[in-house]
C-alpha positions in Angstrom: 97.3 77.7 86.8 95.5 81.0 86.8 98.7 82.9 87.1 99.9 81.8 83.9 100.1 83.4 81.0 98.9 81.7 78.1 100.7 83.7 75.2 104.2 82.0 75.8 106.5 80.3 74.1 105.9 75.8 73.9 108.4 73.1 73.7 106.9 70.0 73.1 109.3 66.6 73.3 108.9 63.6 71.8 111.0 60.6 72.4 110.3 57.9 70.5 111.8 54.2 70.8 114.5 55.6 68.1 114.5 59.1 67.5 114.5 62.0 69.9 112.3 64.9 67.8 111.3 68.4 69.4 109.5 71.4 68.3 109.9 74.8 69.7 106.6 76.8 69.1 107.3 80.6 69.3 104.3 83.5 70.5 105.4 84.9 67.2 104.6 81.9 65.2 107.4 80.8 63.9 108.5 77.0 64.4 111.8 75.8 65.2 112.0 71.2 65.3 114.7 69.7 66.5 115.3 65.6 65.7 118.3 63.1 66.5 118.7 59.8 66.3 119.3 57.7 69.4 122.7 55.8 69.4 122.7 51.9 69.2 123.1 51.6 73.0 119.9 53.1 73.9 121.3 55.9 75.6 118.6 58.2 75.8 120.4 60.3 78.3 123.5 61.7 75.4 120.3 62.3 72.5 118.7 64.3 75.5 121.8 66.3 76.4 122.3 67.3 72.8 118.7 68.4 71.8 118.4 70.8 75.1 122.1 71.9 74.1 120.2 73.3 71.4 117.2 74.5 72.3 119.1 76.8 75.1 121.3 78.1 72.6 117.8 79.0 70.4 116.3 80.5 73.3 118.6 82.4 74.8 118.7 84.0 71.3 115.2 84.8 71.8 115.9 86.1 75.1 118.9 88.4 74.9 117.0 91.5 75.7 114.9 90.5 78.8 116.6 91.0 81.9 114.3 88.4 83.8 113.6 85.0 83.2 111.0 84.6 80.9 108.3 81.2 80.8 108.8 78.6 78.9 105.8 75.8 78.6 107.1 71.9 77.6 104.6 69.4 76.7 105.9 66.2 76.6 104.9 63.1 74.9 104.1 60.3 77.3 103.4 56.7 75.4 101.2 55.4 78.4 99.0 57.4 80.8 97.8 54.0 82.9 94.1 54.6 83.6 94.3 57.8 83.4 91.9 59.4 79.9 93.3 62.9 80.1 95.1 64.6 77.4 97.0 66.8 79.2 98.5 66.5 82.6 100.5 68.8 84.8 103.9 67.2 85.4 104.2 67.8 89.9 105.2 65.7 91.8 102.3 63.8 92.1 101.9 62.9 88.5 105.7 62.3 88.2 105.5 59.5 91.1 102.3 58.3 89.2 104.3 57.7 86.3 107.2 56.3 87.6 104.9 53.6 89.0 103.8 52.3 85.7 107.0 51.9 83.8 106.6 48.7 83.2 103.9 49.2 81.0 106.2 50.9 78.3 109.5 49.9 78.9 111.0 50.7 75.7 109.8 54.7 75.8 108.4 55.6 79.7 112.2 56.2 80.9 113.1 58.8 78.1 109.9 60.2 78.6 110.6 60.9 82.2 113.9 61.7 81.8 113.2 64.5 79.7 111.4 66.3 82.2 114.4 65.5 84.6 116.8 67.2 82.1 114.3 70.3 81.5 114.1 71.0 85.0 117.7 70.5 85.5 119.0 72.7 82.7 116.6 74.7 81.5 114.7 75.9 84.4 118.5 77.9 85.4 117.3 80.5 82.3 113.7 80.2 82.1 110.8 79.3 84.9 109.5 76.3 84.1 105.7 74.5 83.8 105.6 71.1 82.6 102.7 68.9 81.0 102.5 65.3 80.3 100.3 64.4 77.3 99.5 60.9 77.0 99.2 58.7 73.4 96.9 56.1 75.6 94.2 59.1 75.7 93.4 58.8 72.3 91.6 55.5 72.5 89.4 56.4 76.1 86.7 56.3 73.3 87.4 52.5 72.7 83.8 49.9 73.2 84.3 47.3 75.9 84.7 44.8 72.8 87.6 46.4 71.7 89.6 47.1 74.7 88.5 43.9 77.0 90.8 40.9 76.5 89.8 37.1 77.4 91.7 37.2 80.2 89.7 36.9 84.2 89.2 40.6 85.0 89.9 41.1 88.7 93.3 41.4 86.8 92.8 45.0 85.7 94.6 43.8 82.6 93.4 45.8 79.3 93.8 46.7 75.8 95.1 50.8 76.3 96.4 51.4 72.5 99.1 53.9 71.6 100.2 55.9 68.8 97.2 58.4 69.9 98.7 61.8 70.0 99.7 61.1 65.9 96.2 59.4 65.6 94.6 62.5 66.9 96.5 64.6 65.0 95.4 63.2 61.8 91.7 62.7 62.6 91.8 66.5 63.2 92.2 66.6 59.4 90.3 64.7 57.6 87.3 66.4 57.6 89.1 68.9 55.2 90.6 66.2 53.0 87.7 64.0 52.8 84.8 65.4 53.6 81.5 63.3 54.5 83.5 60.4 54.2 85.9 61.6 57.5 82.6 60.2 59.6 82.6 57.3 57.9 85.0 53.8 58.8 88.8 55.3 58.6 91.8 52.8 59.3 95.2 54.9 60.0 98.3 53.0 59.6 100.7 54.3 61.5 104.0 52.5 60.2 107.5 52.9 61.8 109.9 51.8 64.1 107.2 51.4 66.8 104.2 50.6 64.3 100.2 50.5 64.8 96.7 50.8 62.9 93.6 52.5 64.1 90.1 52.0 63.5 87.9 55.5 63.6 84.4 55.7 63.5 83.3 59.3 63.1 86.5 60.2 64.1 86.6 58.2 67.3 89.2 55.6 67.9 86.9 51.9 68.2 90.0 49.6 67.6 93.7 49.3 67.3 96.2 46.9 66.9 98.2 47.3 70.1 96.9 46.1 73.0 98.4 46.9 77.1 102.2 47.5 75.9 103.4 48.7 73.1 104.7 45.5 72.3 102.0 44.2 70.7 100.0 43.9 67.4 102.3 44.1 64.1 105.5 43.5 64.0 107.8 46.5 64.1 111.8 47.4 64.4 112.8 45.6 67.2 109.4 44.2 68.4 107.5 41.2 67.7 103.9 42.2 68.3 101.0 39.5 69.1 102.5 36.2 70.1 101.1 32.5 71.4 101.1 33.4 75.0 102.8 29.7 75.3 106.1 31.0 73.8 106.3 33.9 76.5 106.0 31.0 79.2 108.4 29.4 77.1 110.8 31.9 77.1 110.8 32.5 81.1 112.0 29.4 81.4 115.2 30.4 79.6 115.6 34.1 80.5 115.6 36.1 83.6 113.0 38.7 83.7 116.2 42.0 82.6 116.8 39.5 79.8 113.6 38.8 78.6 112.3 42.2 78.4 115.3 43.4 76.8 114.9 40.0 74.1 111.0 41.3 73.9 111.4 45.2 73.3 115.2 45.4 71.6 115.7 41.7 70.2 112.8 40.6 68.0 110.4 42.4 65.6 112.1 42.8 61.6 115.6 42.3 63.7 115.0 38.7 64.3 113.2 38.3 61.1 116.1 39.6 58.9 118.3 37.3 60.9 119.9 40.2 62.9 120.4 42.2 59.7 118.4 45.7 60.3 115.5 46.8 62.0 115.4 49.5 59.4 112.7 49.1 56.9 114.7 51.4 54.5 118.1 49.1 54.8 115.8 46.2 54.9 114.3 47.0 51.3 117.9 47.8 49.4 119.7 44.7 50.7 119.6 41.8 48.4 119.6 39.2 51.0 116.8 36.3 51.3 116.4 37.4 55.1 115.8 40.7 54.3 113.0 40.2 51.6 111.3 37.6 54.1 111.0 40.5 56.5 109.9 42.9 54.2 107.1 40.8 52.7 106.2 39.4 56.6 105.8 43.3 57.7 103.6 44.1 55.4 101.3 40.3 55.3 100.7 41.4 58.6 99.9 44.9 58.0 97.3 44.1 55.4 95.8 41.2 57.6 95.3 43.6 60.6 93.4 45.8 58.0 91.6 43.3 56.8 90.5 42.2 59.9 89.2 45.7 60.5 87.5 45.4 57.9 85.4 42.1 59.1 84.9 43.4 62.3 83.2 46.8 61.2 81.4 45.4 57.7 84.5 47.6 55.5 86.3 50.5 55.1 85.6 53.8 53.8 89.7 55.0 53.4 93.1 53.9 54.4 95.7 56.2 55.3 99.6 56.0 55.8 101.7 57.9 58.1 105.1 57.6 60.5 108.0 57.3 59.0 107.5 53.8 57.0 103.9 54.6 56.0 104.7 58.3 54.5 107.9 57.6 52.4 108.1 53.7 51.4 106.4 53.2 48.2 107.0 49.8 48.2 105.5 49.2 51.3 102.4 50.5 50.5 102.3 48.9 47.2 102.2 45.6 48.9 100.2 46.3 51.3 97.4 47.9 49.0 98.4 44.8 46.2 95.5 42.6 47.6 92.9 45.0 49.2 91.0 45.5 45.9 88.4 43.4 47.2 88.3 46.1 50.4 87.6 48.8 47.2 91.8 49.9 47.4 93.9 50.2 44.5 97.1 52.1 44.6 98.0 54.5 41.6 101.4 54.1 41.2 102.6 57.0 39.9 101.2 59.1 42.5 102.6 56.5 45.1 106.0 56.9 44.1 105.6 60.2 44.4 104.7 60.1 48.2 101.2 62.5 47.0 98.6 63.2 49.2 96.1 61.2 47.2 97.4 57.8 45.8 94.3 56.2 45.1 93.1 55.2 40.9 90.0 56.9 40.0 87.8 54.3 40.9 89.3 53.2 44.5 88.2 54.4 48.0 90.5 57.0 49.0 94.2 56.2 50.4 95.7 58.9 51.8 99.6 59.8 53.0 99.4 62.4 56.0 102.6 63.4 57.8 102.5 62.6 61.5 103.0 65.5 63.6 102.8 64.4 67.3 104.5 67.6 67.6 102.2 70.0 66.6 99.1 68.1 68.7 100.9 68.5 71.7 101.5 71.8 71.1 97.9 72.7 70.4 96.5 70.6 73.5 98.5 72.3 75.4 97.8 75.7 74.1 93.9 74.6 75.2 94.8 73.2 78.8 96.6 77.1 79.2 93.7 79.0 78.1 91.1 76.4 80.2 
């Protein structure tokens, strides 16, 4: 690592369960994202082709007057990191084995993940010499107690609570010293609301619960995933699905898909349609969203804010509006205008502060990055 120079050029990558976003972060300061939209077949593969289509043609503008092949550092978004509590980890071969052994612990995201770095090394590294980081959403919540991340399960089964989301989480935390003040230190729950969707609990700015637990199938429902169910209906359902079958019914099958009876797993499609099964999914969402707050709230004796982000979080006024509805005894009321307005602040005068915050997993990895070059 010594050899490297710091002042280059970053590409982070983030594939998420249904969009493929980048962001290329230029010495000169300037920022370039990138974002598709993966096709309904879950080919990752065509999403990845197209985005590094574009980020060659981008850079080779950048490059046209150096004769040699310049460096180029990617940072790529891993959802789980296993045991592992760093942020940032150089992508070898070592680490690439490593994470190729614990697929199965994200399903959904972990072979987008890796095959984005098989892509970058395939096409990129012809015009630009290459170094590659994995940084993980698991690291977020190292900082979790035992009574958060131990489940009642025997423990000779290494079988934990990891959490995800963390890279946004982190992100966020970063600012809300500047947007609260005092109260940043205080009990902060960050509901991170979209397609793949999870709450956080901070404690001066330390992650001490979340809603998922050792996948990022669990907790609240989202898109295409159920989150927490009676461990009897898994067993249930191996009796009538083969394990391909049943993780494709767990990860693409269920969640607001199966709620809406097969309708959408888009929240926004989901909120326009006048059908019965759409409403019923819409109101379930967000009964569960507020119950996972609330139960925040019990666990740590309140909450000092809430905040929104993802994609759901940041632009669905409704959403919020029902989940916020019943948390005035929590100290929450929304103001509406300001809600429908997707503000910053969209809290009354008199409420504890509720807070929208773009997520940026982007722009962490980047600067994590950045830190693990200049270490």
């Amino acid at each position: 690592m010594a050899e490297l120079d710091s002042n280059v050029d970053i590409l982070t990558l983030n594939c998420g369960s249904s969009t493929l976003k980048a962001s290329l972060f230029l010495t000169s300061g300037q920022r370039t994202h990138y974002h598709y939209e993966h096709p309904s077949d879950h080919d990752h593969r065509q999403t990845f082709t197209d985005l590094l289509d574009d980020i060659q043609r981008d850079l080779n503008s950048s490059y046209l007057s150096i004769e040699h092949k310049p460096q180029l550092v990617i940072g790529h978004r891993f959802v789980h990191g296993g045991e592992v509590t760093d942020e940032v980890r150089l992508l070898d071969a070592d680490e690439i084995s490593r994470l190729k052994s614990i697929i199965h612990l994200a399903p959904l995201h972990m072979p987008g993940n890796l095959l984005g770095v098989e892509y970058c090394s395939e096409i990129l590294a012809k015009q630009f010499h290459l170094i590659q980081f994995a940084c993980f959403d698991t690291a977020f919540h190292a900082t979790l107690p035992e009574i958060a991340y131990r489940l009642p399960i025997p423990n000779h089964l290494n079988i934990r609570r990891y959490g995800f989301h963390g890279l946004s989480y982190a992100h966020i935390a970063r600012q809300l010293p500047d947007l609260l003040g005092e109260t940043a230190h205080g009990k902060i729950v960050i509901a991170h609301l979209g397609s793949g969707a999870s709450l956080c609990l901070l404690e001066s700015l330390r992650s001490t619960d979340t809603s998922m637990g050792y996948t990022p199938a669990g907790g609240i429902p989202m898109g295409t995933r159920s989150g927490d169910l009676d461990p009897g209906i898994m067993l249930e359902l191996m009796s009538r699905y083969n394990s391909t079958d049943l993780t494709d019914l767990v990860f693409h099958q269920m969640g607001l898909l199966a709620l809406s009876g097969g309708e959408s797993s888009e929240m926004s499609r989901l909120i326009a349609s006048p059908s019965k099964n759409a409403r019923f999914s819409v109101d379930f969402f967000a009964r569960q969203v507020r119950a996972s707050i609330g139960g925040f709230a019990a666990k740590t004796g309140g909450i000092d804010a809430l905040i929104f982000t993802g994609g759901i979080g940041e632009h669905s006024a409704e959403i919020r509006t029902l989940i916020c509805k019943p948390l005035g005894l929590l100290g929450f009321q929304l103001d509406e205008t300001s809600n429908q307005q997707n503000a910053t602040s969209i809290q009354t005068a008199g409420s504890k502060p509720i807070l929208i915050i773009p997520a940026d997993e982007e722009a962490e990895i980047a600067r994590i990055v950045k830190l693990r070059l200049l270490a």
